[in-house]
C-alpha positions in Angstrom: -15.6 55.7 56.2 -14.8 52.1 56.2 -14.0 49.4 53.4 -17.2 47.4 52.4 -15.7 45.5 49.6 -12.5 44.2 48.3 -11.7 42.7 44.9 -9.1 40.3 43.7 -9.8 39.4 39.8 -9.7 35.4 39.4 -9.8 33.2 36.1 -12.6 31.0 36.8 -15.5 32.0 39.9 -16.3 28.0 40.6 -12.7 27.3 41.2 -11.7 30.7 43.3 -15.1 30.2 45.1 -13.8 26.3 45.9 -10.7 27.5 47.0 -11.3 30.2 49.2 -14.4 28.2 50.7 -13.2 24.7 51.3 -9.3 25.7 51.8 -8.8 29.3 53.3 -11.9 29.0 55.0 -14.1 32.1 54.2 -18.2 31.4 54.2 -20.5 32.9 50.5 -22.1 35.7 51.0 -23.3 36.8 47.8 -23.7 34.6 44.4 -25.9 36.6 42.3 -25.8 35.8 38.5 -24.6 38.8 36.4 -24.8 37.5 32.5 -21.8 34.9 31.9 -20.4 36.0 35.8 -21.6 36.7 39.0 -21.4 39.1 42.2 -19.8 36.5 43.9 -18.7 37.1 47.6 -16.4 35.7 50.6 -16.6 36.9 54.0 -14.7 35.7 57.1 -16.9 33.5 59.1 -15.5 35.5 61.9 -17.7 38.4 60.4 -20.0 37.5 58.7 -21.1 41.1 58.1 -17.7 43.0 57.1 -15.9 43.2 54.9 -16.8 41.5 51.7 -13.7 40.2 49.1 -15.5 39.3 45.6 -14.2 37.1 43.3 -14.1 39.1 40.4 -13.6 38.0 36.6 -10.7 38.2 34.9 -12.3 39.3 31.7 -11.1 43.1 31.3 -8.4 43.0 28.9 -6.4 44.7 31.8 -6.5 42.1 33.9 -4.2 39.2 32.6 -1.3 41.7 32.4 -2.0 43.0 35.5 -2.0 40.1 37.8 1.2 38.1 35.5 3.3 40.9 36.3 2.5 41.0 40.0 2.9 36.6 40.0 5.7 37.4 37.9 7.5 39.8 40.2 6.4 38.0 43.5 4.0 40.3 44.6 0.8 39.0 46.3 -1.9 41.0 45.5 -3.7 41.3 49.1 -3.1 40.2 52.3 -5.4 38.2 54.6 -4.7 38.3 58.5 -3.9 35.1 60.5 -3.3 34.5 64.7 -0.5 32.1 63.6 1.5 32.0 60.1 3.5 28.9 61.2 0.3 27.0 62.1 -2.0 28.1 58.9 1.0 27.6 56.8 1.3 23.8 58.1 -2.7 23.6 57.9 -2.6 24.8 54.4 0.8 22.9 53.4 -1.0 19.8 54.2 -4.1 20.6 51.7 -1.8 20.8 49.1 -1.4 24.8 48.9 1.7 26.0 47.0 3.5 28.7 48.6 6.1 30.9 47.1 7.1 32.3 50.6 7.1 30.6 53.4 6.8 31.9 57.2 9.1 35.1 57.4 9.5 37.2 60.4 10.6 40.6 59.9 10.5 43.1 62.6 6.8 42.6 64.3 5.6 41.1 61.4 5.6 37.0 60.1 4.4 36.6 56.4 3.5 34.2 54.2 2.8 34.1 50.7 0.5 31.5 48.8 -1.1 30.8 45.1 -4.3 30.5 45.3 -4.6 28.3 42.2 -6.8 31.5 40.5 -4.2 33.9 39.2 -3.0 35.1 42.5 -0.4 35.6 44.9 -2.0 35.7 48.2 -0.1 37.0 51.8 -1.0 35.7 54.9 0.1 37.5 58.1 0.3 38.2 61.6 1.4 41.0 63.8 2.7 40.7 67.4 
């Protein structure tokens, strides 16, 4: 068994596909229309053929309380793995990305944790 897909709900497909495209850097992989949405897709263009992360509507009436309590509380709702925090955090500083955490070593582990302008609290990390 292996993951295939990931979700993280966003208010507005263009934007989130934008943002994780021309800023974090993942390639479209699927962009189907679905009615008013779309099976929209990200994939690392490291591999291009694993996991998938789509950028799901926020329409469930679920949703919006859902992800405000997590920004609320501080809580990203994934995390995406980096070689270096301290140089994707200065890379993404310098597009304009707002972080609520910045580079934090604890134990093994340095973390990160950005907005990624969609609804989201996003953590980026590395292990050593």
């Amino acid at each position: 068994m292996r993951i295939n897909l990931a979700s993280v709900f966003v208010d507005d497909q263009d934007k989130a596909l934008r943002f994780y495209t021309e800023v974090l850097g993942f390639v479209k992989k699927n962009d189907v229309p679905l009615g008013e949405h779309r099976w929209l897709t990200v994939v690392s263009p490291e591999n291009p053929d694993g996991t998938e992360l789509v950028l799901e509507p926020d329409s469930h009436p679920a949703v919006k309380p859902y992800t405000s309590a997590l920004v609320e509380d501080g809580i990203p709702v994934t995390s995406f793995a980096v070689d270096d925090v301290h140089a994707e955090f200065a890379r993404l500083r310098e597009l304009g990305v707002q972080f609520t955490q910045e580079p934090l070593k604890t134990g093994p582990v340095t973390t990160a944790v950005l907005d990624d302008t969609c609804g989201n609290l996003i953590q980026i990390a590395h292990v050593e």
